[in-house]
C-alpha positions as a LaTeX table, in Angstrom:
\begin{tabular}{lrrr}
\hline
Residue & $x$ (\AA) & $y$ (\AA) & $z$ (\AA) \\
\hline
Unk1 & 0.00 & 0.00 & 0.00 \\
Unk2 & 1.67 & 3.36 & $-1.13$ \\
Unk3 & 1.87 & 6.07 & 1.33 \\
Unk4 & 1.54 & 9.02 & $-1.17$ \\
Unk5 & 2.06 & 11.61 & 1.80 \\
Unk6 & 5.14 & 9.94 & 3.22 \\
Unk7 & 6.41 & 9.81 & $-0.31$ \\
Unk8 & 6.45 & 13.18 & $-1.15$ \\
Unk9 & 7.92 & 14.67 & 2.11 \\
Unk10 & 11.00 & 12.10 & 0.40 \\
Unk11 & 11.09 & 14.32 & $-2.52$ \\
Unk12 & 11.92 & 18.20 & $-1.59$ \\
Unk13 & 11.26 & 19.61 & $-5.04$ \\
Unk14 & 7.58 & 18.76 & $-4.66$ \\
Unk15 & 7.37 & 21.40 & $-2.64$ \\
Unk16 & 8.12 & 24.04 & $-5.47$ \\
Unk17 & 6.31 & 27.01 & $-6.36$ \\
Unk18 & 5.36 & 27.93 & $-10.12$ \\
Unk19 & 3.80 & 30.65 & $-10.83$ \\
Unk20 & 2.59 & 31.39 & $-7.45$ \\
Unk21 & 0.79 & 27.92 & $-8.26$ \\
Unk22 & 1.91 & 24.52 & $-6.57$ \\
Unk23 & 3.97 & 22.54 & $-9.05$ \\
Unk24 & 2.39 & 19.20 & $-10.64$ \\
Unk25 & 5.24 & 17.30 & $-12.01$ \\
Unk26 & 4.04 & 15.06 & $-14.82$ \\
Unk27 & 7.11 & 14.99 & $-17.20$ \\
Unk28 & 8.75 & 11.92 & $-15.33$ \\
Unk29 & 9.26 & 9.87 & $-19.00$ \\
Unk30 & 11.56 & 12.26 & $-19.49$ \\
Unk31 & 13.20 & 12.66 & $-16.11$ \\
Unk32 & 12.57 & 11.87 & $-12.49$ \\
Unk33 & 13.22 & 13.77 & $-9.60$ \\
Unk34 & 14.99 & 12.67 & $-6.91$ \\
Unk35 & 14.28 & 11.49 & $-3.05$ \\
Unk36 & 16.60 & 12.98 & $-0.52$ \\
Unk37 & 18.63 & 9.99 & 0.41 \\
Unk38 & 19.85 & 10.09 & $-3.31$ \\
Unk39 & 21.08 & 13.65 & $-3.04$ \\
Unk40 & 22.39 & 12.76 & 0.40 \\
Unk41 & 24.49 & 9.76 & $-0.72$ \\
Unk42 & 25.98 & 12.18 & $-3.41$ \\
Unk43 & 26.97 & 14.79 & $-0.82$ \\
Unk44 & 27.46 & 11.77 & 2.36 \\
Unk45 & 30.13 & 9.84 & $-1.69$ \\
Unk46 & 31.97 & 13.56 & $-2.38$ \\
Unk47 & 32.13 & 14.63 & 1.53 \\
Unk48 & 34.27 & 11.19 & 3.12 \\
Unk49 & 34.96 & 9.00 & 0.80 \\
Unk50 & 35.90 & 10.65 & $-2.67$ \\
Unk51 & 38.88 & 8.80 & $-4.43$ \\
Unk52 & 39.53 & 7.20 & $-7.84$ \\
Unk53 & 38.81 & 3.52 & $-7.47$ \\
Unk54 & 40.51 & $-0.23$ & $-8.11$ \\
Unk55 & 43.69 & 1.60 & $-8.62$ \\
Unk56 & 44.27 & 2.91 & $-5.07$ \\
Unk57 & 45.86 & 1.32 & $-2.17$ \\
Unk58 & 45.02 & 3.75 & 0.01 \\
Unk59 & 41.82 & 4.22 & 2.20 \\
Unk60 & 39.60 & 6.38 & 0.23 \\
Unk61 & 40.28 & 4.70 & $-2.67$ \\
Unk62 & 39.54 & 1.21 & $-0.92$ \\
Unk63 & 36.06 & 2.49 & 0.28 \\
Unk64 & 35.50 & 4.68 & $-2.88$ \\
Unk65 & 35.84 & 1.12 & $-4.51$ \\
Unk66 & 33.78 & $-1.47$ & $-2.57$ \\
Unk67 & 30.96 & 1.48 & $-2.68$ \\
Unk68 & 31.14 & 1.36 & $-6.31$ \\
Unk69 & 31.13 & $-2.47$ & $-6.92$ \\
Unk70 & 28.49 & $-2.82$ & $-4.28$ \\
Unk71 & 26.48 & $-0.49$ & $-6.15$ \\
Unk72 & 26.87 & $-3.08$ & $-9.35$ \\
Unk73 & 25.67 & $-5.94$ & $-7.16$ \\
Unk74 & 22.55 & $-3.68$ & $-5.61$ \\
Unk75 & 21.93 & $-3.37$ & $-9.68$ \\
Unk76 & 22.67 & $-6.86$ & $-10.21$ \\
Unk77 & 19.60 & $-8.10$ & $-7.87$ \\
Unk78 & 17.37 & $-5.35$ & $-8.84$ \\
Unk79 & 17.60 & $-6.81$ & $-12.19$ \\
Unk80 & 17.58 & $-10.64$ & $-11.17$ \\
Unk81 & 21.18 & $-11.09$ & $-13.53$ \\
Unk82 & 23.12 & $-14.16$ & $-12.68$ \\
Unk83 & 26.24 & $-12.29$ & $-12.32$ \\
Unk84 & 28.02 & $-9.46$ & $-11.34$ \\
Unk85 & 30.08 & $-8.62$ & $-13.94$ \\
Unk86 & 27.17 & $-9.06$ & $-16.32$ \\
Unk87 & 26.87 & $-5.46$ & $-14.97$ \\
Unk88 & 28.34 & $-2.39$ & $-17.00$ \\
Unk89 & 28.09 & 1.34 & $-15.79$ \\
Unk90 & 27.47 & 3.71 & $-18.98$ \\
Unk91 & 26.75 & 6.86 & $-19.13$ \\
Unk92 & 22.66 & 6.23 & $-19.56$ \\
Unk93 & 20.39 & 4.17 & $-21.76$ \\
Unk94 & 21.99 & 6.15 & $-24.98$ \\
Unk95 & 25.70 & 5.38 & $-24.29$ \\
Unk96 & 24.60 & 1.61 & $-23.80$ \\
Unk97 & 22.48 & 1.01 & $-26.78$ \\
Unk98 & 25.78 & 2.25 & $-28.77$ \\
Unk99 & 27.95 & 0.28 & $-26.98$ \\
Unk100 & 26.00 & $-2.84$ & $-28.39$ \\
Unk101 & 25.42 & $-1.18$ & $-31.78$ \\
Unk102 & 29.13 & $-0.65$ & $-32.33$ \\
Unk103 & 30.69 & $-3.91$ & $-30.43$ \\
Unk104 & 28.18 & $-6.08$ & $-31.59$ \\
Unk105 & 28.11 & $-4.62$ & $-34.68$ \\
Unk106 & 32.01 & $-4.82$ & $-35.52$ \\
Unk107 & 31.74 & $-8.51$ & $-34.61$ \\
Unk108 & 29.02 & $-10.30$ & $-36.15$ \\
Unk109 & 27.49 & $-8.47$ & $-38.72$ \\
Unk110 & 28.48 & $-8.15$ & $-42.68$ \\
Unk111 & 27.06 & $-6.66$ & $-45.61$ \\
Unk112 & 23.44 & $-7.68$ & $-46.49$ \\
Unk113 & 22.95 & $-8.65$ & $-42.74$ \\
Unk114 & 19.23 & $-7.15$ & $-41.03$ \\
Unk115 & 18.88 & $-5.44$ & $-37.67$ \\
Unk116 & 14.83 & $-5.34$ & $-36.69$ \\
Unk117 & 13.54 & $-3.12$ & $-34.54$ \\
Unk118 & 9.67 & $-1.36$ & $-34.16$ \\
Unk119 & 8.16 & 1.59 & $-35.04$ \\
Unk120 & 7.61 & 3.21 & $-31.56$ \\
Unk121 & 11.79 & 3.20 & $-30.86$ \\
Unk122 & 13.09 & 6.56 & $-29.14$ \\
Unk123 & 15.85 & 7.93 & $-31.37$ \\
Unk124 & 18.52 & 6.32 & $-28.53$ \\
Unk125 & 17.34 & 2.62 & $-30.22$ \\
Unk126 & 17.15 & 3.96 & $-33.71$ \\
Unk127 & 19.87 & 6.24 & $-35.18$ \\
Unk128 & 22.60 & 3.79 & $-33.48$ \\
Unk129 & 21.02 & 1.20 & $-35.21$ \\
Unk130 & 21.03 & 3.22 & $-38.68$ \\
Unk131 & 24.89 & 4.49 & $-38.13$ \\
Unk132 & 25.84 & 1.04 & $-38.10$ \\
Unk133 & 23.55 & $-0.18$ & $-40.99$ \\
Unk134 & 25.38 & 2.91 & $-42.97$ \\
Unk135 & 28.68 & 1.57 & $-41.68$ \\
Unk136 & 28.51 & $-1.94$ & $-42.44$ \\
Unk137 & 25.51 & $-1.79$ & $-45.81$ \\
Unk138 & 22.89 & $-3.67$ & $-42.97$ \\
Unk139 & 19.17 & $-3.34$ & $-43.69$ \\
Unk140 & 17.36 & $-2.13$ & $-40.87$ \\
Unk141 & 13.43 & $-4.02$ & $-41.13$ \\
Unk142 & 10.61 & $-1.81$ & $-38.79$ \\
Unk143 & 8.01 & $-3.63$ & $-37.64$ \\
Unk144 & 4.85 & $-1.31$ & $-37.18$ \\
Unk145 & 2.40 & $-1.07$ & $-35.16$ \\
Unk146 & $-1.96$ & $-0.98$ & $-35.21$ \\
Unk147 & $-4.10$ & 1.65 & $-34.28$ \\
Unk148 & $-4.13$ & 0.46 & $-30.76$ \\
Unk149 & 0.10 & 1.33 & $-30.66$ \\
Unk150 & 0.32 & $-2.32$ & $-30.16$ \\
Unk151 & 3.03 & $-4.75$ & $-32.09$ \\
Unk152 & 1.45 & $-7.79$ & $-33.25$ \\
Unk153 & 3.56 & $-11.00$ & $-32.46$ \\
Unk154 & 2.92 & $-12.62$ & $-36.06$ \\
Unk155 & 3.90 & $-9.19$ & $-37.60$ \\
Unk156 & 7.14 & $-9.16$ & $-35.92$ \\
Unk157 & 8.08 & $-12.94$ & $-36.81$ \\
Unk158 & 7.55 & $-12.01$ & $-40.65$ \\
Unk159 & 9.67 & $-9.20$ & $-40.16$ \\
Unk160 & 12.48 & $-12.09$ & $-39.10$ \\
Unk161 & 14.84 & $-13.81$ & $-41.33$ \\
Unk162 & 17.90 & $-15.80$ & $-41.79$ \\
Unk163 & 19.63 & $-12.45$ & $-42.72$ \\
Unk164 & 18.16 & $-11.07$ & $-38.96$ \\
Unk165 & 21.65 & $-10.71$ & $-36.55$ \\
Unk166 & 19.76 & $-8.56$ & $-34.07$ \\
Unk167 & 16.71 & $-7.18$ & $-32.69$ \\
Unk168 & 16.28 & $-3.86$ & $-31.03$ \\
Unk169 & 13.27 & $-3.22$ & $-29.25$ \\
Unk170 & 11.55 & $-0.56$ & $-26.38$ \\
Unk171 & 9.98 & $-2.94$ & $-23.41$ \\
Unk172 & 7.82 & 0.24 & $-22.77$ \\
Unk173 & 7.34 & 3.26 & $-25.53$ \\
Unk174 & 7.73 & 6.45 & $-23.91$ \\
Unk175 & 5.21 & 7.99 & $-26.26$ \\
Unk176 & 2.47 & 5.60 & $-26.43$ \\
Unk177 & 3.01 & 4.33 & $-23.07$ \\
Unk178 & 2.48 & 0.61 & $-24.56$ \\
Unk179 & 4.11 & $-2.11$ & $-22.28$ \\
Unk180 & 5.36 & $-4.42$ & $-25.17$ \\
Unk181 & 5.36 & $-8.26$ & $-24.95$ \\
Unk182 & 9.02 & $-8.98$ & $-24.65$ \\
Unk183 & 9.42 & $-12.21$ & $-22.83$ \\
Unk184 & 7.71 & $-13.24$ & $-26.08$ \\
Unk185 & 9.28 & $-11.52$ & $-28.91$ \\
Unk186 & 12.41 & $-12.36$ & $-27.45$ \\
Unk187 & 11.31 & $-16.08$ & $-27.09$ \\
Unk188 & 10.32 & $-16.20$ & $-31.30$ \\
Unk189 & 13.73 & $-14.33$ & $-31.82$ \\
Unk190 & 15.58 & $-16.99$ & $-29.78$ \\
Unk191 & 13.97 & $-20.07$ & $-32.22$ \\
Unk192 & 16.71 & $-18.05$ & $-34.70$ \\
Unk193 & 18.66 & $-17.94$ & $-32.74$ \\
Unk194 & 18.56 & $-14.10$ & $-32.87$ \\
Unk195 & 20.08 & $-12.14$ & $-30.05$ \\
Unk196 & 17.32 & $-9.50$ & $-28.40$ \\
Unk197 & 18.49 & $-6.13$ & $-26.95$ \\
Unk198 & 15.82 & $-4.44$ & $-24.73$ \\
Unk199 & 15.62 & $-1.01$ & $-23.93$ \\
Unk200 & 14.21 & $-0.57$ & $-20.34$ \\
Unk201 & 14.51 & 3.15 & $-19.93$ \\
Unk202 & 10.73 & 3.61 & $-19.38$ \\
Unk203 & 10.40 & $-0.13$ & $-17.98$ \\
Unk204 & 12.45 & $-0.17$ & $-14.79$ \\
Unk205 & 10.47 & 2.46 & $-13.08$ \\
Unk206 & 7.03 & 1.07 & $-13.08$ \\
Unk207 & 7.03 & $-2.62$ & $-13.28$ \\
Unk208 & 9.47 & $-5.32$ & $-12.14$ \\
Unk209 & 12.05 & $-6.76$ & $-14.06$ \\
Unk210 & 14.25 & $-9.82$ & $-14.16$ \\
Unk211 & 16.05 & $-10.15$ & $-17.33$ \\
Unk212 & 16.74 & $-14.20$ & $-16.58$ \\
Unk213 & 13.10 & $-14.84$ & $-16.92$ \\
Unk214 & 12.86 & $-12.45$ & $-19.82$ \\
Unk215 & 15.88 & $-14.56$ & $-21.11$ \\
Unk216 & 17.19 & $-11.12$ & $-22.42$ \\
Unk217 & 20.66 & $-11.11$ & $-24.04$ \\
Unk218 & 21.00 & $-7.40$ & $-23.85$ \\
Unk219 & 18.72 & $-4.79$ & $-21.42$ \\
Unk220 & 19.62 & $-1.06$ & $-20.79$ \\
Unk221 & 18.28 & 1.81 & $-18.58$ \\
Unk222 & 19.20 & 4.89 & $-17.19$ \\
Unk223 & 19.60 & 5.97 & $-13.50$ \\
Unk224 & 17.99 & 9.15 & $-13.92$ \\
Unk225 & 14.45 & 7.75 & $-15.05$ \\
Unk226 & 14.23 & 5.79 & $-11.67$ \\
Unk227 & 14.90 & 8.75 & $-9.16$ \\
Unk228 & 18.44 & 8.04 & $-9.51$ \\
Unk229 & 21.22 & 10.91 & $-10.81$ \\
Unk230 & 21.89 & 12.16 & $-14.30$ \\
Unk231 & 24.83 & 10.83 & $-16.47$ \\
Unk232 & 24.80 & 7.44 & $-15.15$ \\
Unk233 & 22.81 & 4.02 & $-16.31$ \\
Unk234 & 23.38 & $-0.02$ & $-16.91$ \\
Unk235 & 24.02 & $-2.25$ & $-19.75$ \\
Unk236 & 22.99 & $-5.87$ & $-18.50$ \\
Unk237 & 24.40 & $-8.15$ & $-21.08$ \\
Unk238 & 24.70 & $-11.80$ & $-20.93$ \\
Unk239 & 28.19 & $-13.11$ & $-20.07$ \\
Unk240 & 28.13 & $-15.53$ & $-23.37$ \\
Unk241 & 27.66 & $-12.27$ & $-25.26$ \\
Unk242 & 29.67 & $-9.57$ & $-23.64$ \\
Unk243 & 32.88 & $-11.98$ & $-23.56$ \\
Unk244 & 32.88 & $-12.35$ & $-26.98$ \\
Unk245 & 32.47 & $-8.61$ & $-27.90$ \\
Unk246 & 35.13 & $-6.03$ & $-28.83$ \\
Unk247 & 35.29 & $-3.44$ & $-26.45$ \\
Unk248 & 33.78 & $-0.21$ & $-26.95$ \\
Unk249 & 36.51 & 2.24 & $-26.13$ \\
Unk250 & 39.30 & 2.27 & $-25.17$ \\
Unk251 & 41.79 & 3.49 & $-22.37$ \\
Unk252 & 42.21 & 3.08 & $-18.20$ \\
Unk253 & 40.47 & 0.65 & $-16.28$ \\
Unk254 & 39.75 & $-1.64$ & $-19.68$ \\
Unk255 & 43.01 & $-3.16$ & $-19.88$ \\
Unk256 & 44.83 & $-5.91$ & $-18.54$ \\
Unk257 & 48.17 & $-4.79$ & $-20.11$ \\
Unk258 & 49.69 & $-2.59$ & $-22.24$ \\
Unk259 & 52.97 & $-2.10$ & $-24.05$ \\
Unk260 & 53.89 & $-0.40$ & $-27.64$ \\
Unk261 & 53.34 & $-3.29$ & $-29.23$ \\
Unk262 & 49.63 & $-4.90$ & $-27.68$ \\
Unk263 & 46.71 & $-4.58$ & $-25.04$ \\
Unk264 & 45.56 & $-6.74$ & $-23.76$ \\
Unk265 & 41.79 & $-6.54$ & $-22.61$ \\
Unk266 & 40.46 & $-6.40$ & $-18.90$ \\
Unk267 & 38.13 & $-9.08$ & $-17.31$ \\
Unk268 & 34.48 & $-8.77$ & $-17.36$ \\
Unk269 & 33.04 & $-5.73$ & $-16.32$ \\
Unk270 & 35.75 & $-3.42$ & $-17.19$ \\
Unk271 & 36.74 & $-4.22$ & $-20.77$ \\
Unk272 & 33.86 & $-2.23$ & $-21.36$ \\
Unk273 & 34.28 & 0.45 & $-18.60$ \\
Unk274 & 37.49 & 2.74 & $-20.03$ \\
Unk275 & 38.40 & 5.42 & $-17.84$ \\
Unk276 & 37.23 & 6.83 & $-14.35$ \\
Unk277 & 33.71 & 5.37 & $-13.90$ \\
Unk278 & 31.30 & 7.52 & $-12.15$ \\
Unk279 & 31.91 & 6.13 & $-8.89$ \\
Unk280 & 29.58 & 8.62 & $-7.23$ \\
Unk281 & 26.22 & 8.52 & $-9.61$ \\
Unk282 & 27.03 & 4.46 & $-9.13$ \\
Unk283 & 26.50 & 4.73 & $-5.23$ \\
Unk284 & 23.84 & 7.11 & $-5.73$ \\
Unk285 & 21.69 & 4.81 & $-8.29$ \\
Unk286 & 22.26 & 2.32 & $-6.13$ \\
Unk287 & 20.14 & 4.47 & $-3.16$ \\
Unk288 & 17.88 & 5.31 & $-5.71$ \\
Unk289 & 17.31 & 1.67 & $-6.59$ \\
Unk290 & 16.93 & 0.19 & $-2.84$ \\
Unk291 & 14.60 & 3.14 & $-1.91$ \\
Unk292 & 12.09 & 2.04 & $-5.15$ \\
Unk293 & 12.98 & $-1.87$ & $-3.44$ \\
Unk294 & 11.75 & $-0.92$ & $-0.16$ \\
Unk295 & 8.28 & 0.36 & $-1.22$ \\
Unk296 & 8.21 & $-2.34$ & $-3.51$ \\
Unk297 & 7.65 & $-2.06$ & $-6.75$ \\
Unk298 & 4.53 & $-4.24$ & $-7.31$ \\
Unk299 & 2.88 & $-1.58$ & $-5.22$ \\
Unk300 & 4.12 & 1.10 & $-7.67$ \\
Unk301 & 2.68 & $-0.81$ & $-10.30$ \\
Unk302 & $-0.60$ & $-1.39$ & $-8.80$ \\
Unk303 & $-0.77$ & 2.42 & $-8.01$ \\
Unk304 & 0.51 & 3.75 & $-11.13$ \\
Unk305 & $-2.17$ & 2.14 & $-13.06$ \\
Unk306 & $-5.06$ & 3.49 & $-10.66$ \\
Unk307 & $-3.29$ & 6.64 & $-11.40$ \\
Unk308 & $-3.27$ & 6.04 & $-15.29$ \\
Unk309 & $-7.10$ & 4.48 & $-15.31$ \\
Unk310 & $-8.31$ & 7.65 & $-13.62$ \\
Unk311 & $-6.30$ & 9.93 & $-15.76$ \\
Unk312 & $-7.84$ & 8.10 & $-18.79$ \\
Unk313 & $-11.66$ & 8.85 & $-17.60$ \\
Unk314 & $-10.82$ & 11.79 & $-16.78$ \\
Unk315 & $-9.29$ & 12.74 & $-20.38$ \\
Unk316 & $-12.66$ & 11.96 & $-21.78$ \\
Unk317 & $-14.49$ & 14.38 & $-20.89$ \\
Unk318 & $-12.31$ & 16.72 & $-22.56$ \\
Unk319 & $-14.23$ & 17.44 & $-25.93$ \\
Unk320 & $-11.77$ & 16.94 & $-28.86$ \\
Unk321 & $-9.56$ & 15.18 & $-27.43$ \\
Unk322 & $-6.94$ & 13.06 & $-29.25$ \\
Unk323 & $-5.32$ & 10.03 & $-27.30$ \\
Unk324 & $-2.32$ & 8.23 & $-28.76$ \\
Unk325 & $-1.93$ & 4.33 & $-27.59$ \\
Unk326 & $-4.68$ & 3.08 & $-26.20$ \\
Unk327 & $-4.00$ & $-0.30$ & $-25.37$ \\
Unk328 & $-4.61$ & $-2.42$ & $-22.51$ \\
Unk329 & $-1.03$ & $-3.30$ & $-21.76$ \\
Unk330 & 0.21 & 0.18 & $-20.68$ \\
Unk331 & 2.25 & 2.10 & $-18.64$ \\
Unk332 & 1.20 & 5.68 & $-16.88$ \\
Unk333 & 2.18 & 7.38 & $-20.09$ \\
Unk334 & $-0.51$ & 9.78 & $-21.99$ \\
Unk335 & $-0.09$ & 11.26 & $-25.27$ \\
Unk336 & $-2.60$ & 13.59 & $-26.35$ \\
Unk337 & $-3.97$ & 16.60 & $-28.45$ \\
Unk338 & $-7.14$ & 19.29 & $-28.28$ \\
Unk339 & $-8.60$ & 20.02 & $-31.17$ \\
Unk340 & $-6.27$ & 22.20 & $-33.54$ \\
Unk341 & $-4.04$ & 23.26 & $-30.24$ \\
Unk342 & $-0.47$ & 23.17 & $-31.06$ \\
Unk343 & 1.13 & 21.03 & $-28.56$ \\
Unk344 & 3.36 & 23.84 & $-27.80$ \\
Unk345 & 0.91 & 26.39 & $-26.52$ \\
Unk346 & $-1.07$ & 23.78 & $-25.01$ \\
Unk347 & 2.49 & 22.69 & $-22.40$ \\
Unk348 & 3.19 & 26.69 & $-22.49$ \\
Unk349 & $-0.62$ & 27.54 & $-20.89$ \\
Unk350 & $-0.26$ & 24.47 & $-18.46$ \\
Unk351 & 3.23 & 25.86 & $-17.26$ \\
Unk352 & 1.38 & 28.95 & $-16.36$ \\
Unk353 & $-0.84$ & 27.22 & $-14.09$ \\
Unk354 & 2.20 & 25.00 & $-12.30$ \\
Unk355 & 1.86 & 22.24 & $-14.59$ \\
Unk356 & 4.88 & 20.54 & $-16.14$ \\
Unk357 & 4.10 & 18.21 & $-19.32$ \\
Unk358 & 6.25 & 17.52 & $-22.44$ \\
Unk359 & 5.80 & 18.88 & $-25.82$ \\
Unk360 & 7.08 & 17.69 & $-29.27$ \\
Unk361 & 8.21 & 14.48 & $-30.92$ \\
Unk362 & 9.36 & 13.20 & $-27.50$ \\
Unk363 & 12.96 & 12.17 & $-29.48$ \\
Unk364 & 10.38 & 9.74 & $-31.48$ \\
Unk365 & 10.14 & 11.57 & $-34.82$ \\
Unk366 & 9.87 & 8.74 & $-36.92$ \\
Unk367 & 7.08 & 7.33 & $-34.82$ \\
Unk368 & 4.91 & 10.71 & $-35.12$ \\
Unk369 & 5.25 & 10.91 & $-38.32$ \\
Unk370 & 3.61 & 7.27 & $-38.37$ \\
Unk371 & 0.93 & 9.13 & $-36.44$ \\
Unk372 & 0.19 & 11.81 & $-38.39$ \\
Unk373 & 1.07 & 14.47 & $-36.23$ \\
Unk374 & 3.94 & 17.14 & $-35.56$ \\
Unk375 & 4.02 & 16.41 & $-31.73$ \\
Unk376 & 1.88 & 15.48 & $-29.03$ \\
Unk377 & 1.64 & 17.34 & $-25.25$ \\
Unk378 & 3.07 & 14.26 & $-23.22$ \\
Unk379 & 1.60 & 13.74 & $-19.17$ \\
Unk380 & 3.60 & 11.01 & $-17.72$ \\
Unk381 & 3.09 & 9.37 & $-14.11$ \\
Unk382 & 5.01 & 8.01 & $-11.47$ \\
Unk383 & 4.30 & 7.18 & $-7.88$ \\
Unk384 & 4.50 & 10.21 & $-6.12$ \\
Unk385 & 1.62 & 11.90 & $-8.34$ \\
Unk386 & $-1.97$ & 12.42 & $-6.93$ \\
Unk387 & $-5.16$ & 12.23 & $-8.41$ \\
Unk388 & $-5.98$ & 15.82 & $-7.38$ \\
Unk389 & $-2.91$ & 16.72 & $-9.34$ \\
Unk390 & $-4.27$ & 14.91 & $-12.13$ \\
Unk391 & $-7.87$ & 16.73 & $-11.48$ \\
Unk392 & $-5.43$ & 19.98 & $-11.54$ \\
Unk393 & $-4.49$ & 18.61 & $-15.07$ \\
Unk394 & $-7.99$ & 18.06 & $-16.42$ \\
Unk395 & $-8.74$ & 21.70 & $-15.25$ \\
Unk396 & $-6.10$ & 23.44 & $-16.83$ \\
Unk397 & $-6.16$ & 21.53 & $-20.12$ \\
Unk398 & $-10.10$ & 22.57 & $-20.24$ \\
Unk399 & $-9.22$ & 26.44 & $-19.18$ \\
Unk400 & $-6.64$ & 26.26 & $-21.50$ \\
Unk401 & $-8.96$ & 25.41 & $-24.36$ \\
Unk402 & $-11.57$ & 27.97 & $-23.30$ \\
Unk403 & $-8.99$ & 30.26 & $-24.64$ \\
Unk404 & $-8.94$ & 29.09 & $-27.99$ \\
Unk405 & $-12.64$ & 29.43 & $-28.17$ \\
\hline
\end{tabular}
């Protein structure tokens, strides 16, 4: 049972002004914002124990570094992986997806080889994809979607062939808010013996994960969507796989050796981790990850979509209203447009009454032009949102309209 009170005394910025108005925070797809023990780790990380790691012998350094590779195992279990080192710090959900792309890409795929991915894919899971069908002459296959903003399993098995090295795909779309069926794409893709990279960035903050019983070679998020810091997020890849990829870049900390003549290559997790990791976002995602684990995240889920089934109701009675992704399976994600209202003036007049939504393509150009549309005004949920801010919503959309009238 969430305790929505005790939640947002966690999360200071609530407490914001706009406008004279009380703030109602519903951009979290694009970012989340942060409970206090996350911004106290980061001060408690910097403050006593602030030294570069695994190279040290001294103190700091020795704490600095069992902080850090404690943080990987907190990630490991939040993710149910088998192993540690299956467990590689990036940068975020972007720098992950081209660390696949490229090391994946340099060893297994040739010219006239297919990568397939959908037609809902945030530009992070589509223009690395492109870069390295441009590199290497790949075709890259989309599988679309119906009116719904659902993929259809038999749709995406066509798109499949013996040409098909990899498949790229979003668990949950951060436009249409569609929670795809994974566990069974990548199941089809594994009778190919095709390897499936999932992109969890809008996944891991709503509904539990565990990428063994997804059987997921590849999964990627980024700290910052799940109340975690910025510039910091995971690649979980399967040992099998990451051993037998080239590393991604190279420098400190992913070597074993080096002379004039060779390097040779780190263990697992650090051939893939060149230079000074971010040793204090890693201890901070980590807080951010075990306070989500100690509400629970079922309970998120099961609050999140009483939050998204009022929100729905509560959009119809907006005349002229234009919903994008409607299906069943979904996460608290709503896409929408009024009438002729540019999505634009629609987020500017809601800003003016302490309302923060998202405006534009939502880095998903290709999938609104599928749609039809320019851009859509983009509410998105998460667990420390009310239904009175959602009534606040409803109000100002409608007031906002009465001044197009």
């Amino acid at each position: 049972m969430i305790d929505i009170q005790a939640i947002r005394n966690d999360f200071p910025i609530l407490q914001t002004t706009v406008y004279g108005k009380p703030l109602v925070y519903l951009d979290n797809a694009a970012t989340t914002q942060k409970p206090a023990c996350v911004t106290e780790q980061i001060v408690r990380a910097y403050s006593t124990m602030n030294a570069n790691i695994h190279r040290g012998v001294h103190y700091l350094s020795q704490q600095a570094t069992a902080a850090h590779e404690n943080a990987r195992q907190t990630v490991q279990h939040f993710l149910h992986a088998k192993f540690q080192h299956e467990i590689i710090f990036t940068r975020g959900t972007t720098e992950a997806i081209n660390l696949v792309a490229f090391s994946f890409g340099e060893a297994f795929c040739r010219q006239g080889d297919e990568i397939v991915i959908s037609g809902m894919e945030h530009h992070s899971n589509l223009v690395p994809w492109q870069m390295l069908a441009e590199r290497k002459g790949l075709t890259l296959k989309i599988v679309p979607f119906d009116d719904k903003g659902e993929l259809q399993l038999e749709t995406f098995e066509a798109a499949l062939s013996e040409k098909t090295r990899i498949v790229a795909l979003a668990h949950v779309s951060n436009v249409l808010g569609t929670v795809n069926p994974v566990k069974e794409i990548i199941e089809v893709a594994h009778r190919r013996n095709v390897p499936v990279l999932i992109d969890g960035a809008q996944a891991v903050p709503h509904i539990p994960v565990d990428v063994q019983t997804l059987d997921a070679d590849f999964y990627v998020f980024s700290s910052h969507k799940i109340y975690g810091p910025t510039g910091i997020g995971v690649l979980y890849g399967k040992e099998s796989w990451l051993n037998n990829l080239p590393p991604y870049q190279g420098g400190g900390e992913m070597i074993a050796t080096v002379s004039f003549e060779k390097t040779v290559y780190n263990e697992l997790p650090f051939k893939f981790e060149a230079g000074t990791p971010d040793y204090i976002g890693s201890t901070a995602l980590a807080a951010a990850l075990n306070y989500v684990g100690s509400i629970g995240l079922e309970d998120i889920a099961a609050y999140e979509r009483e939050l998204l089934a009022y929100a729905t109701e509560q959009f119809a009675t907006i005349p002229d209203i234009r919903l994008f992704g409607t299906s069943e399976r979904k996460s608290g994600v709503i896409s929408f447009l009024v009438g002729n209202i540019h999505p634009y003036d629609m987020g500017t007049l809601l800003d003016r009454q302490g309302i923060a939504v998202r405006t534009g393509h939502h880095c998903a150009e290709p999938l609104m032009n599928l749609l039809g549309v320019d851009g859509t005004v983009r509410a998105s949920f998460a667990f420390y949102n009310t239904m009175e801010e959602i009534d606040r919503l409803i109000a100002g959309i409608k007031k906002a309209v009465a001044m197009f009238v």
